[in-house]
N, C-alpha and C positions, 0 to 999 in steps of 0.2 A: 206326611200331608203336604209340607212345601215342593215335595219336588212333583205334586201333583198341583200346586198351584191354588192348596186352600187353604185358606186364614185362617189360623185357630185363634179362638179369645177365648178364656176362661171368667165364667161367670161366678159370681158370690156365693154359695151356699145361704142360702136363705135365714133369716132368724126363726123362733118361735113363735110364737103370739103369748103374752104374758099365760093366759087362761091353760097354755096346753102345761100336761103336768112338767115338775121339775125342769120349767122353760128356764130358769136362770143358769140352771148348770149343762144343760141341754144348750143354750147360748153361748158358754164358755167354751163348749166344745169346739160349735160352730167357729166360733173367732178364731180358736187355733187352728182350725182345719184353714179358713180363710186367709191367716196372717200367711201357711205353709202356701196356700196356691199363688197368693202374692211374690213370695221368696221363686216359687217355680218359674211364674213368669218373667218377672224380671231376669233370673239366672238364661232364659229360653228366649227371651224378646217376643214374650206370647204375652198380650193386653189382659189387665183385670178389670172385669165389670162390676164394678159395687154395686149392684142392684139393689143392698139393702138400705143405698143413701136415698133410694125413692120410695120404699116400703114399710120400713122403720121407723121408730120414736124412739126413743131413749133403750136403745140396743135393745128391743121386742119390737116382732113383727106388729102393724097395727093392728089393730079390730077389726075395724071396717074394711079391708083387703083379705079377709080370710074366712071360712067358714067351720074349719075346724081347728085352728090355731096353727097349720103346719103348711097348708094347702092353700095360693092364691085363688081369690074367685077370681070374677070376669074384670071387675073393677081393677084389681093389684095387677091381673094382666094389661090392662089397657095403660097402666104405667110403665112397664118394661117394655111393650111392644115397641115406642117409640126411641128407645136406647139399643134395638136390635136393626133399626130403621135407620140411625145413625151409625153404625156399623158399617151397615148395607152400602149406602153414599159414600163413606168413606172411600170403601174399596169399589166402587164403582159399579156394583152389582145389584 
């Protein structure tokens, strides 16, 4: 991808919303999947987006951002768009 001149970021893996089932062990997973893509990026000097520091409460997805506890609606997108916006500006695109 860099020697085509495009910026990788790696994004968060999303939490659960408490309600969807077995979301607390279904979170634990995510966080390790997460801590590893962290470890990736860093090891690769590819940026991590925590997106779950804008959609999250107390390590569950919220409520109100989701309609089936897995799946952002319009609103949890309207929080990420502007962190993909700030990507954008960075790199000057």
């Amino acid at each position: 991808m860099r020697s085509n001149h495009i910026v990788p970021k790696i994004p968060s893996t999303l939490f659960v919303a408490a309600k969807y089932p077995r979301a607390s062990e279904k979170n634990k997973q995510i966080q390790t999947l997460n801590n590893w893509l962290i470890e990736f990026g860093l090891k690769n000097a590819i940026e991590f987006l925590n997106i779950n520091l804008l959609v999250s409460k107390n390590g569950f997805l919220r409520d109100d951002l989701t309609y089936d506890g897995i799946h952002l609606n319009a609103q949890g997108y309207a929080l990420w768009a502007p962190e993909v916006g700030k990507v954008l500006v960075k790199h000057s695109l």
